[in-house]
C-alpha positions in Angstrom: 4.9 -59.9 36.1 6.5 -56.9 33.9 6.3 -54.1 36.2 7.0 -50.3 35.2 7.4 -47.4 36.7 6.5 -43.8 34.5 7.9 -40.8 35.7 5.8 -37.5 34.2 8.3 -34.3 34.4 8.5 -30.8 33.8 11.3 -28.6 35.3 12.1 -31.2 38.5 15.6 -30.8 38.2 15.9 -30.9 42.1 14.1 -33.9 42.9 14.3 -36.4 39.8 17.7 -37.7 40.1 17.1 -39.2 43.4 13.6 -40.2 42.9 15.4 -42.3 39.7 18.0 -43.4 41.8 15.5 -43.9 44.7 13.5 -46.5 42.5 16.4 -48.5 41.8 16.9 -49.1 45.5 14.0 -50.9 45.7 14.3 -53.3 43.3 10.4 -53.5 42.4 10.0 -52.6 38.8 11.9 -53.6 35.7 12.1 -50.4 33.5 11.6 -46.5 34.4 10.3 -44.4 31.7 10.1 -40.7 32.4 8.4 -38.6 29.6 9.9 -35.0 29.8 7.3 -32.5 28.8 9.5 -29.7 27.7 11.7 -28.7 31.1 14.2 -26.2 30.6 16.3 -26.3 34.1 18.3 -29.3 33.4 16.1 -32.0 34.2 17.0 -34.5 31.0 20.5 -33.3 31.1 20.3 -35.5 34.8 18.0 -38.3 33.8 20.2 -38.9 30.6 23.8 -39.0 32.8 21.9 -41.6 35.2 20.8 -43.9 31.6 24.6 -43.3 30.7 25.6 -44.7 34.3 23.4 -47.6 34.4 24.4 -48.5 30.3 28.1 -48.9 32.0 27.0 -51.2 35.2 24.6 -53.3 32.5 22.1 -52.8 35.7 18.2 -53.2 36.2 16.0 -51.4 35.8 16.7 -49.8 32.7 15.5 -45.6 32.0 14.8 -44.2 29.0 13.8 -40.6 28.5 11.3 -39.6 25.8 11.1 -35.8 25.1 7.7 -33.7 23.8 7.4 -30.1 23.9 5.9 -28.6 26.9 1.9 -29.9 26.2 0.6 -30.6 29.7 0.7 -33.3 32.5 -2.4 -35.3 30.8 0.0 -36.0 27.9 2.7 -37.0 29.1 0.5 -39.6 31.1 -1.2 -40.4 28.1 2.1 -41.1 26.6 3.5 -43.0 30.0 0.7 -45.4 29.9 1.5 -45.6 25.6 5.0 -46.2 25.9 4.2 -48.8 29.0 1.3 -50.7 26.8 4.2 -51.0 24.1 6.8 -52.8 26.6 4.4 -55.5 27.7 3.9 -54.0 31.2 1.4 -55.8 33.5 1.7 -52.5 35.9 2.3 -49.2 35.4 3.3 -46.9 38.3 3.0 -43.7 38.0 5.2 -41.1 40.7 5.6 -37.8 40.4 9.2 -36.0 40.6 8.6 -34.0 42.9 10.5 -34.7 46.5 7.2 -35.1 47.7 6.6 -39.3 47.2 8.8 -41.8 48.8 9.8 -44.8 46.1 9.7 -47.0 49.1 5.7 -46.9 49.2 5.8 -48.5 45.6 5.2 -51.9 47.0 2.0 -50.6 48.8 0.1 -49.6 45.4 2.0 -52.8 43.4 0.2 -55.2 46.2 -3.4 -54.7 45.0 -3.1 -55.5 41.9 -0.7 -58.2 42.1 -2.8 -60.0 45.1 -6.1 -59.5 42.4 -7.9 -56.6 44.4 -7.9 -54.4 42.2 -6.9 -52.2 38.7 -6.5 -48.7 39.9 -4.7 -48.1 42.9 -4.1 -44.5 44.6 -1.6 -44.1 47.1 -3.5 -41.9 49.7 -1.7 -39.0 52.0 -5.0 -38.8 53.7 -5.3 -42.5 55.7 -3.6 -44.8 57.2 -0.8 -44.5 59.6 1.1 -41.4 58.2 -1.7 -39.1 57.4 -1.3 -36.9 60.5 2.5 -37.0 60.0 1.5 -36.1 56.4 -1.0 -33.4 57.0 2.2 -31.6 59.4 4.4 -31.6 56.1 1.4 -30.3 53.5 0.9 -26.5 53.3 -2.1 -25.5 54.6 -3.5 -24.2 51.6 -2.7 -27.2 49.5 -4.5 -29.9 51.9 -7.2 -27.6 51.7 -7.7 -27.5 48.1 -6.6 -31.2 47.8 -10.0 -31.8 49.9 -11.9 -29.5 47.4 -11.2 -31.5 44.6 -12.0 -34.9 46.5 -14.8 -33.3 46.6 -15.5 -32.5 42.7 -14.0 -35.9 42.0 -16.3 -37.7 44.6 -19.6 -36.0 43.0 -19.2 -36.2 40.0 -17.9 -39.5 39.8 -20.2 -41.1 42.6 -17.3 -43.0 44.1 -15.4 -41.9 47.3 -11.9 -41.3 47.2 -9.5 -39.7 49.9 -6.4 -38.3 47.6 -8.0 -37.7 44.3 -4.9 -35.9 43.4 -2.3 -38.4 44.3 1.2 -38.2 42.7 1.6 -42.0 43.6 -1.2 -44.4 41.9 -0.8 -47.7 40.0 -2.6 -48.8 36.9 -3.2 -52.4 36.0 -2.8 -53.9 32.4 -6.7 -53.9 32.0 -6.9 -50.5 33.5 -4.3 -49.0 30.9 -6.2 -50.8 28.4 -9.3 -49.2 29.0 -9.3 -46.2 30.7 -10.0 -43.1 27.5 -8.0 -39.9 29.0 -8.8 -37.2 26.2 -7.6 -34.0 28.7 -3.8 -32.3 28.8 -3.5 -30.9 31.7 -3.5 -31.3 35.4 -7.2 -32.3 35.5 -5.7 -35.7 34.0 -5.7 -37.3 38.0 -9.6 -36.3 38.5 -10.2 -38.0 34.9 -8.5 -40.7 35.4 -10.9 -41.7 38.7 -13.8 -40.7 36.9 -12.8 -42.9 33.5 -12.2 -45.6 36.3 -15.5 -45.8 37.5 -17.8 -44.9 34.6 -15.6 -48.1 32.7 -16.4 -49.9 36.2 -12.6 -50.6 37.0 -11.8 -51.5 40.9 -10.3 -48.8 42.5 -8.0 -48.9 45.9 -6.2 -46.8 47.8 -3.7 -47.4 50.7 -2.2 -45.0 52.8 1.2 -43.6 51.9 3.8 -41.3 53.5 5.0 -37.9 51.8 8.9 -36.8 52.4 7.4 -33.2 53.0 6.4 -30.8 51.4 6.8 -30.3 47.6 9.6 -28.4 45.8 8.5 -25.7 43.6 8.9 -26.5 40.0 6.7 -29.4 37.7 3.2 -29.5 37.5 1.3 -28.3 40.5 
């Protein structure tokens, strides 16, 4: 099983290089791909010295780095779950750059799919074991507002979902195959849970752990 792991960033100069580095730790996915949507603080410059450091070693996983001008978060997933499509992958996990997700939950939204459960999978700050922890670390503000747009996503989509706006989900080969996102911006996490359900995909989520709160910068 071909497993990768897209990495969707905008100006995340202070969290990407470990997150990259973090990844290859774990030793569960065979290519990162980050799609760069037009960051001005350095963040290819660091992603691009890590490819040159791993070239040297002849090391798994392999990064590349694709570049597009600065056209929103939906489109550099669009082109994520593209470029992932085009290698073959039979999962595609997507993590934000943003201090906030731990690499070493990656194996909780790979088991899912792999064990046949499901094709969507959301890594949830809102259940399981952490979420108190979790809740400590959030701003106020943001938990609160997270919760708002559960609730958006859960009406309008008729499906019940804890962490609608997840920076940690997991997309099997027949979910990348079939869900349509058409938006460019941040809405692109509530559309992708409503494609999901109107195209009748399983969706599951599984608690997660945050690192803390996020660092400024990227998409919000």
């Amino acid at each position: 099983m071909k497993i990768i792991a897209g990495i969707p960033a905008h100006n995340n100069g202070r969290c990407i290089g470990s997150l990259v580095i973090g990844i290859e730790m774990e030793e569960q996915v065979d290519e990162i791909i980050v799609v760069d949507d037009g960051s001005t603080d350095g963040t290819v410059e660091l992603v691009e010295a890590r490819v040159a450091a791993l070239s040297a070693m002849e090391t798994k996983p392999s990064v590349t780095v694709t570049k597009q001008g600065n056209v929103g978060e939906g489109v550099a997933i669009r082109k994520l779950i593209e470029e992932a499509k085009k290698r073959d992958a039979d999962v595609l996990v997507i993590i934000e750059p943003n201090c906030e997700y731990n690499p070493g939950d990656i194996p909780k939204v790979l088991a899912p799919i792999v064990n046949g459960d499901a094709e969507f999978v959301i890594g949830s700050r809102f259940i399981g074991d952490e979420k108190e922890g979790n809740k400590k670390k959030m701003l106020f503000v943001r938990t609160f507002w997270a919760r708002v747009l559960n609730f958006v996503t859960n009406r309008g989509a008729k499906v019940k979902v804890s962490d609608s706006q997840s920076g940690l989900r997991a997309l099997s080969r027949y979910a990348m195959e079939t869900i349509r996102l058409k938006g460019d911006g941040d809405a692109v996490k509530l559309e992708m849970v409503m494609e999901a359900v109107e195209r009748g995909i399983r969706i599951k989520e599984v608690g997660i752990g945050i690192s803390g709160e996020r660092i400024s910068g990227g998409y919000d």
